[in-house]
C-alpha positions in Angstrom: 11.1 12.1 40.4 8.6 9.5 42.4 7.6 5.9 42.2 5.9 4.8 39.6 4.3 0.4 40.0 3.2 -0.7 37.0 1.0 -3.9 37.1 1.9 -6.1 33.4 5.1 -6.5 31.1 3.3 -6.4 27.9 3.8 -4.0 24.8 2.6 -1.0 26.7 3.4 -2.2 30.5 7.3 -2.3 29.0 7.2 0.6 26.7 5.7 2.7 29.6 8.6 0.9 32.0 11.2 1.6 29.8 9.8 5.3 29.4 9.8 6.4 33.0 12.8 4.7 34.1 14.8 6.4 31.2 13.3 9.5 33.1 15.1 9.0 36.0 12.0 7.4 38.3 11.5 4.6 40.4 9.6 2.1 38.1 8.2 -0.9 39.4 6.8 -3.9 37.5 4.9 -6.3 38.6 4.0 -9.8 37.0 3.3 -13.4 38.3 6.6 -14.5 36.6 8.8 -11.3 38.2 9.2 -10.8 34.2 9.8 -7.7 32.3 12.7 -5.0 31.2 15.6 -5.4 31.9 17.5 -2.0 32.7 18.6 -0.1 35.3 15.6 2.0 37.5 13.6 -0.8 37.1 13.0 -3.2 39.9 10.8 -6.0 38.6 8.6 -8.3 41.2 6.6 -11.6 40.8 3.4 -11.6 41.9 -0.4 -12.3 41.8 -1.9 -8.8 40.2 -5.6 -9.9 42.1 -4.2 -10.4 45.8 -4.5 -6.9 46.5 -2.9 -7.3 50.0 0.4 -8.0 48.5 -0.1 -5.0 45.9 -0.7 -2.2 48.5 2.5 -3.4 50.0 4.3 -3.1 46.1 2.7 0.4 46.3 3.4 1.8 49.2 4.7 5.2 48.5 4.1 5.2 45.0 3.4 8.2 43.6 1.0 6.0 40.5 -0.1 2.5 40.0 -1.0 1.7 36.5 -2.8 -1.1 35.5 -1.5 -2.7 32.0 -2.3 -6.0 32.8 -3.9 -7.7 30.0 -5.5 -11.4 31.1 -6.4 -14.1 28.5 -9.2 -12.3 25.5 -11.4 -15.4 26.5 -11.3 -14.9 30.0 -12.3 -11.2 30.5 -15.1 -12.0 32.2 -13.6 -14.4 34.6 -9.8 -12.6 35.5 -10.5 -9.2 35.3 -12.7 -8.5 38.1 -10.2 -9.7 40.6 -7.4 -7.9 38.9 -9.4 -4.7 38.5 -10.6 -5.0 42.4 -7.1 -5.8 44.0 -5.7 -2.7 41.8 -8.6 -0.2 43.6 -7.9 -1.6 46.9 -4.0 -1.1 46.4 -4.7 2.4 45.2 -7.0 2.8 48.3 -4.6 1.5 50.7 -1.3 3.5 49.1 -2.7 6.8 48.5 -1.3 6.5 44.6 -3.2 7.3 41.8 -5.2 4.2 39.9 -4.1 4.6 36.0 -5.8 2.2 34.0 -5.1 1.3 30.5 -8.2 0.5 28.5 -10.2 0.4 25.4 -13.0 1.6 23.6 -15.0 -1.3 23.9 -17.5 0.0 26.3 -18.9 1.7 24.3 -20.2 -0.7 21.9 -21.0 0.0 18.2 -22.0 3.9 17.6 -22.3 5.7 14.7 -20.3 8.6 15.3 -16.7 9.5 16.1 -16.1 7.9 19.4 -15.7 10.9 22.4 -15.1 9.8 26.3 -18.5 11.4 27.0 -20.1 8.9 24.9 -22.1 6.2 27.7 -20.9 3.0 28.1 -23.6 1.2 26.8 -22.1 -2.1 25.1 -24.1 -4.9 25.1 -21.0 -7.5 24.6 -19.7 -9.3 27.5 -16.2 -7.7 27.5 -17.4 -4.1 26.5 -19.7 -4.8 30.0 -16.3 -5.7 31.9 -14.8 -2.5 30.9 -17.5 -0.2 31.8 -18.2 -1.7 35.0 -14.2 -1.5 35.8 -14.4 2.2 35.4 -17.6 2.7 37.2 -16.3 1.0 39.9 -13.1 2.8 40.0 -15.0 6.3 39.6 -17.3 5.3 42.2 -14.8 5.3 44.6 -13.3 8.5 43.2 -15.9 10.3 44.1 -16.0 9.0 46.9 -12.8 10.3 48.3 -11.2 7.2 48.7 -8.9 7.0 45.7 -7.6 9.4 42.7 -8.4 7.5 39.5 -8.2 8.2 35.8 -8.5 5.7 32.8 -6.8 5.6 29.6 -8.5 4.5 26.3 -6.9 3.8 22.8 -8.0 2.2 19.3 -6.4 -1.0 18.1 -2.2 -0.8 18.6 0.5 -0.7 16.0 4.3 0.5 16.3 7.3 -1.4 18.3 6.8 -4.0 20.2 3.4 -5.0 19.3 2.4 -8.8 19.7 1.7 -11.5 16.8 -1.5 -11.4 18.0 -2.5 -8.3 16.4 -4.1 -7.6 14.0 -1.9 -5.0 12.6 1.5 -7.0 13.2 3.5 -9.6 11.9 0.7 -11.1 9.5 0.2 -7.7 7.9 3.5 -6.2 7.6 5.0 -9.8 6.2 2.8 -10.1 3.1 3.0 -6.6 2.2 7.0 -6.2 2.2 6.9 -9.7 0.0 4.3 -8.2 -2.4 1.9 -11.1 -1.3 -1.9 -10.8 -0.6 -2.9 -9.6 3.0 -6.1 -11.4 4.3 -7.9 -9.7 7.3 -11.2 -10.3 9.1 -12.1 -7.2 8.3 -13.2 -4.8 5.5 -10.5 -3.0 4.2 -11.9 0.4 3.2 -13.5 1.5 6.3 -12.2 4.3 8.1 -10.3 3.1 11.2 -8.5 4.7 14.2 -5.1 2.9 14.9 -3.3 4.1 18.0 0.5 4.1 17.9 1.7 2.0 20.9 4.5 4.7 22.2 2.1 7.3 22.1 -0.3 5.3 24.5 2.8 4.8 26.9 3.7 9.0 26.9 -0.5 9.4 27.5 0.3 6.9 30.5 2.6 9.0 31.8 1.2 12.5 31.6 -2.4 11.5 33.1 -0.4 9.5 36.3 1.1 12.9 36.9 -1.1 15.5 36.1 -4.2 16.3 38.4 -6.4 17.8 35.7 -6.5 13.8 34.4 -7.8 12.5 37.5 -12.0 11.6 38.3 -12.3 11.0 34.2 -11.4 9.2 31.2 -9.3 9.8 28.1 -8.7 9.0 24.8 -4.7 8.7 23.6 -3.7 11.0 21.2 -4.4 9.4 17.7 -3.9 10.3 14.6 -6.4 10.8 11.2 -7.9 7.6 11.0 -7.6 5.9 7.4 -9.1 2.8 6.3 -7.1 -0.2 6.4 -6.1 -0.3 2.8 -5.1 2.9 3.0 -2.6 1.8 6.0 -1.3 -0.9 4.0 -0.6 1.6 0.7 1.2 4.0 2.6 3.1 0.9 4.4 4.2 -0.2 1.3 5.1 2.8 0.2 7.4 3.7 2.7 9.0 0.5 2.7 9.5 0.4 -1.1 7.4 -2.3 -1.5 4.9 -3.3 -4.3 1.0 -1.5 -3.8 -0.5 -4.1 -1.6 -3.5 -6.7 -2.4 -5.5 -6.1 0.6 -8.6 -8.8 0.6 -11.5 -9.6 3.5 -11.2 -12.9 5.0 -15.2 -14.0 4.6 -17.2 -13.8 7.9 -18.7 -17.8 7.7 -14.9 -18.6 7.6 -14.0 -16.6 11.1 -16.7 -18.2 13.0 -15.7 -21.7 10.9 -12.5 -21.3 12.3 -13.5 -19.7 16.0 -15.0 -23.4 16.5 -11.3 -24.6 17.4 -10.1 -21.0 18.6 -11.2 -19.5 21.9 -9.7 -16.0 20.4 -10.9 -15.7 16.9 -14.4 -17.2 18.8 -14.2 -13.9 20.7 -13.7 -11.8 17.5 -17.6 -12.0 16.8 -18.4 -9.7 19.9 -16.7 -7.2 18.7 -16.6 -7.8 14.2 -18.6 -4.7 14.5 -15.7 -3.0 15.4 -14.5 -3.8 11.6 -17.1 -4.0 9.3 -17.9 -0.3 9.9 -16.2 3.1 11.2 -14.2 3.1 13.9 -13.0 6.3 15.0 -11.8 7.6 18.2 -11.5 11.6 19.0 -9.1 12.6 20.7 -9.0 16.1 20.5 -9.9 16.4 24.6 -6.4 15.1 25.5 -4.7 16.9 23.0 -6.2 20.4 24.0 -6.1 20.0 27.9 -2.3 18.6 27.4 -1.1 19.8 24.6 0.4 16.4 23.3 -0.5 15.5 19.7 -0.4 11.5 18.4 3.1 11.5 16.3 2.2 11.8 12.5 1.3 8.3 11.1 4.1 8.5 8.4 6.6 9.1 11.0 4.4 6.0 13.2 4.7 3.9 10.7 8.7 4.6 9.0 9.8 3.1 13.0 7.3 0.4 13.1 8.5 -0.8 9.8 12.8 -0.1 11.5 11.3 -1.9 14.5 10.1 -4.9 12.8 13.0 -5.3 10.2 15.6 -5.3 13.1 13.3 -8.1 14.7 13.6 -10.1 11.6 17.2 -9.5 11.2 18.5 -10.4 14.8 
């Protein structure tokens, strides 16, 4: 058993909480508010995750520090340097290994399968943010000053995931009612989805496991399937009529991104939906021996997740 400080209460910064407490470690979370589970093995703390004087005090004798914060979409640019810097600094100063939770942004539109030796060559503003994170943080790897490993996933589905995505509460709604589902996407490309409890469980393995540490890694995911294809089998499960799945047009997103900071952010990365998105993640699986849970099994306790929401 060790310590394990976790920097954001958000849908993987709680799953992952949740998850190592229920293992019997000390799990700390940190947010500004002192937010997050509430259960026994978890101590929960309030404050700033950029003043990294006060975080290699949370850390001291912490076995991992994993960063699941997750600042405004709008404000990458601004909030995450500070975050990301404090979090290398506390990882410096308390001898625990940096676990960062990312994305595949960095590596900007490709026309292949994505793979974690693929460069980091996006063009985008927040896909620039992200590879320069992790070039920092192996920098100092290499270095010998800290251990370091990052974590990188597709877009999230499965409990607890927020309103805001894509793949939540305005997807699943529609297609239990037998109403159409809009998206700002096209609904018959292929595209990776990551199951959110399998990110938490890759979370854990790579803060623990030295092989992880000095590279990055893709979580387990399973086959990906295009989005209409997600919403059939959805429906299906749930008993529910086959789904009208339709593209919200592209002059209406940016229309409407005038008046919203978020969907004004979406045009960095529509690329991201208007053609294959794939992650690989047959590195992880090999070195670790974890596969992503099947995506009818993914999908049966998302659906159990979200119907208990509605009902309490």
């Amino acid at each position: 058993m060790g310590k394990h400080v976790i920097i954001g209460a958000g849908q993987v910064g709680s799953q992952l909480a949740e998850s190592l407490a229920a293992g019997g470690h000390e799990t700390v979370v940190v947010t500004r508010s002192g937010s997050g589970p509430d259960m026994p093995g978890i101590t929960r703390v309030a404050a700033d995750a950029g003043d990294g004087g006060r975080l290699i005090g949370i850390a001291k004798g912490a076995d991992a520090l994993y960063n699941c914060a997750n600042p405004q979409y709008h404000r990458w640019a601004q909030d995450w340097p500070p975050i990301a810097n404090a979090m290398l600094a506390a990882a410096q100063g308390s001898g625990a290994v940096l676990v960062t939770l990312s994305n595949l942004y960095g590596y900007g539109p490709v026309d292949r399968p994505m793979t974690e030796d693929l460069p980091l060559a996006s063009i985008g503003t927040k896909g620039q943010v992200r590879a320069k994170m992790w070039a920092d943080a192996l920098a100092v790897h290499q270095a010998g000053r800290a251990r370091v490993t990052e974590v990188r996933g597709s877009d999230y589905f499965g409990p607890g995931m927020t309103g805001q995505s894509i793949f939540g509460d305005r997807f699943i709604a529609p297609i239990l009612a037998g109403k159409p589902v809009r998206i700002p996407a096209d609904p018959d490309q292929p595209h990776s989805l990551t199951y959110l409890p399998d990110v938490a469980r890759a979370l854990a393995t790579v803060g623990s496991d030295e092989r992880a540490w000095g590279r990055a890694w893709h979580v387990p995911t399973s086959r990906a399937l295009t989005i209409r294809q997600v919403a059939e089998r959805l429906a299906t499960l749930a008993g529910a009529p086959a789904p009208r799945v339709t593209s919200i047009p592209h002059w209406m997103m940016r229309a409407a991104g005038l008046f919203s900071p978020l969907l004004r952010e979406l045009e960095e990365t529509r690329y991201q939906f208007v053609r294959p998105f794939i992650l690989d993640s047959s590195a992880f699986e090999s070195t670790f021996g974890i596969a992503p849970t099947p995506t009818d099994v993914a999908l049966k306790q998302t659906l159990s997740w979200w119907r208990a929401g509605r009902a309490a």
